[in-house]
BAFI-3210 file (N, C-alpha, C; in Angstrom, 3 decimals, decimal comma, padded with zeros to 6 digits):
// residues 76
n [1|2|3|4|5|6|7|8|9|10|11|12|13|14|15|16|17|18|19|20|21|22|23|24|25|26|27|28|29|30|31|32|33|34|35|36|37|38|39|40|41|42|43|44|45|46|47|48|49|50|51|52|53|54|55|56|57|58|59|60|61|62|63|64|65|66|67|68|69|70|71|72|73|74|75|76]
n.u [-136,143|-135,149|-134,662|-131,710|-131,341|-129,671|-126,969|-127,393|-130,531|-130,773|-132,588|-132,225|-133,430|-133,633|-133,864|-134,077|-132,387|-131,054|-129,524|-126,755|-123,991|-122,865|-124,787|-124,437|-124,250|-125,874|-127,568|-128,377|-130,781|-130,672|-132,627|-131,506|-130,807|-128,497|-126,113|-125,727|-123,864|-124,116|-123,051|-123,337|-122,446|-121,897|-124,492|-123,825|-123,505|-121,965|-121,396|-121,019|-120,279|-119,223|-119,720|-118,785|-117,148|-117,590|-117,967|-119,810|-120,357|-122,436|-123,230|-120,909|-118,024|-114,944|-112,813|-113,851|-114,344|-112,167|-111,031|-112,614|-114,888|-115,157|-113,137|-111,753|-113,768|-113,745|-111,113|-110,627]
n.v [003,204|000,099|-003,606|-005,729|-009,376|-011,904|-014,798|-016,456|-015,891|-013,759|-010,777|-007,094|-003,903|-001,153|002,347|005,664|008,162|011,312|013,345|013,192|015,588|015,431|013,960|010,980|009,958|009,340|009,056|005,952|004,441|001,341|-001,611|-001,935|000,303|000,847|003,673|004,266|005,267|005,378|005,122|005,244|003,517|003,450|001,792|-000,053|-000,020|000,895|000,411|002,188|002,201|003,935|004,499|001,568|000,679|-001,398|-002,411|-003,010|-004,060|-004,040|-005,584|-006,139|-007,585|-008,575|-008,021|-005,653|-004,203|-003,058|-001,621|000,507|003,441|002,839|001,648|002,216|000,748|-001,766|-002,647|-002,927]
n.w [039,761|040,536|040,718|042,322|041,945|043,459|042,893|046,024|045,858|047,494|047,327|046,307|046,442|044,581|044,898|043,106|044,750|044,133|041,736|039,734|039,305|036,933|033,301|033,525|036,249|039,356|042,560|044,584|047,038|048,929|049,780|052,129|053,510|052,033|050,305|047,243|044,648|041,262|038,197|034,473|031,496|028,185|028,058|029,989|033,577|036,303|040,600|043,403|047,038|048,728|052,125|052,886|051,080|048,915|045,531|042,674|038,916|036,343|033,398|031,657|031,056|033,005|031,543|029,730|031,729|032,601|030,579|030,373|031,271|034,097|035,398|037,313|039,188|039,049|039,324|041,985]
ca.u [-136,042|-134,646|-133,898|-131,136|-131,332|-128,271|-127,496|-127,978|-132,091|-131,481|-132,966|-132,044|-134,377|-132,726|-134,257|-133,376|-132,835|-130,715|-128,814|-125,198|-123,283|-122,957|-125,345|-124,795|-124,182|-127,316|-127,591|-129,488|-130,718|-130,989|-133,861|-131,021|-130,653|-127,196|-126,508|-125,054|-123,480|-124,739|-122,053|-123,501|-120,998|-122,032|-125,370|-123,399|-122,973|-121,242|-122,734|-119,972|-120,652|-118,601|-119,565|-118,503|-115,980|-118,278|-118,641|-120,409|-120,234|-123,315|-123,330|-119,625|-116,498|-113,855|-111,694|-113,793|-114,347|-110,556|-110,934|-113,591|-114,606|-115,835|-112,157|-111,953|-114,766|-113,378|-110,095|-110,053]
ca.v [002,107|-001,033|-004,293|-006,683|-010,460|-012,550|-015,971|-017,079|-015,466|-012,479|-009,188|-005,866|-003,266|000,098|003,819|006,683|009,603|012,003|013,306|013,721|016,707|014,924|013,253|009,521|009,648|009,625|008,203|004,871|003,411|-000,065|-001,717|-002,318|001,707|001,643|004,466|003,614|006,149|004,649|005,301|004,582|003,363|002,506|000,537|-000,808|000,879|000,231|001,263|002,094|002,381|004,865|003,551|000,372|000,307|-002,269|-002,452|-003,949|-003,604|-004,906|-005,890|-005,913|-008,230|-008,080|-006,943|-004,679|-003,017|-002,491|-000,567|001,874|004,533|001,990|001,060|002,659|-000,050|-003,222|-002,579|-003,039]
ca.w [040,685|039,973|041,591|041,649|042,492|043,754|042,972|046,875|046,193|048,107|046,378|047,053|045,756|044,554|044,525|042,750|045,183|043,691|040,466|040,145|038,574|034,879|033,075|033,725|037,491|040,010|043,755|044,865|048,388|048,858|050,962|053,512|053,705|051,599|049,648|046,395|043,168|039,733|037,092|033,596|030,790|026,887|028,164|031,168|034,680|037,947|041,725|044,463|047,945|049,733|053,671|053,249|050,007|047,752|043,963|041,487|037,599|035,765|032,151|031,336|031,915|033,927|030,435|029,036|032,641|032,861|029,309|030,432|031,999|034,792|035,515|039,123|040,140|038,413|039,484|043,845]
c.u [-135,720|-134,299|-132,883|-131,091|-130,033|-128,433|-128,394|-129,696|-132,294|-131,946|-132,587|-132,750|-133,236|-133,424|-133,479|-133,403|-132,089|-129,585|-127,272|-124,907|-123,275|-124,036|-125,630|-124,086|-125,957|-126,812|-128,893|-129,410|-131,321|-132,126|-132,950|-130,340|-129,030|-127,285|-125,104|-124,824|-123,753|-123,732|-122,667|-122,360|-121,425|-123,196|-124,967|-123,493|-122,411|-122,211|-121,259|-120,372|-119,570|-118,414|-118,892|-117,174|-116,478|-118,748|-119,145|-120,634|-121,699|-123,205|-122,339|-119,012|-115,571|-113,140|-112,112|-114,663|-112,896|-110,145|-111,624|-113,757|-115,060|-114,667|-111,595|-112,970|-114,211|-112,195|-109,196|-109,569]
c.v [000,851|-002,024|-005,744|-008,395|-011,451|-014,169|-016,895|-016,774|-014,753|-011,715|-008,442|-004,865|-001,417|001,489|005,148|007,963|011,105|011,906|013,390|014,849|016,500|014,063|011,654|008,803|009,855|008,791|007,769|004,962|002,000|-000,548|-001,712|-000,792|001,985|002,679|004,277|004,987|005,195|005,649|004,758|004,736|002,947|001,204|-000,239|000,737|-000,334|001,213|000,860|002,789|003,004|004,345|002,336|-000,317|-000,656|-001,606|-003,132|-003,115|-004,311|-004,898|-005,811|-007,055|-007,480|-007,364|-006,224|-003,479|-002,707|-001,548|000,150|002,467|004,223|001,594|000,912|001,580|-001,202|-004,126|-003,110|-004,406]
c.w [039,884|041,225|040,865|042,736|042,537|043,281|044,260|047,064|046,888|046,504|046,841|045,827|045,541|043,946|044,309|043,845|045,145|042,333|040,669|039,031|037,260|035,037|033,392|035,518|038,367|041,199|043,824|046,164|047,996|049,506|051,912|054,387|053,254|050,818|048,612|045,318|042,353|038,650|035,375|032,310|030,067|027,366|029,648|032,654|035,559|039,137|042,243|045,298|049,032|051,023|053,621|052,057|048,252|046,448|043,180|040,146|037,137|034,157|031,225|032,223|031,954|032,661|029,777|030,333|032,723|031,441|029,427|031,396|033,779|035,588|037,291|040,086|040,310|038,821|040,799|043,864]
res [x|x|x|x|x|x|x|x|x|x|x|x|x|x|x|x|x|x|x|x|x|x|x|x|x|x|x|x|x|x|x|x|x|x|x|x|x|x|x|x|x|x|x|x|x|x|x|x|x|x|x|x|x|x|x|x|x|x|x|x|x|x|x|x|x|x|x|x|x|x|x|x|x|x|x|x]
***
């Protein structure tokens, strides 16, 4: 579990509830009942939300998400 805080002071809280096929995939829900993929990348990940199209990268810029394996998120 993990949560992430926005600048406007929302939160959104995020639980682990299943693994994915390789090692550094797994699925989240949000408190707002999204259901998010977790991609991890060299210390960094991304989360992409299928229903609704939304991504977010965390702990990486924009140019060294367009060099990794993250590129598919960074990219829309």
């Amino acid at each position: 579990m993990f949560s992430l805080e926005w600048t406007d002071g929302a939160r959104d809280v995020f639980t682990r509830y299943g693994d994915g096929v390789v090692r550094n995939v797994c699925f989240y829900r949000d408190t707002r009942g999204g259901e998010w993929m977790l991609r991890g990348f060299a210390g960094s990940f991304g989360l992409s939300n299928a229903a609704n199209g939304n991504a977010m990268v965390y702990d990486m810029t924009i140019a060294g998400c367009r060099q990794s394996m993250l590129a598919d998120l960074c990219c829309r």
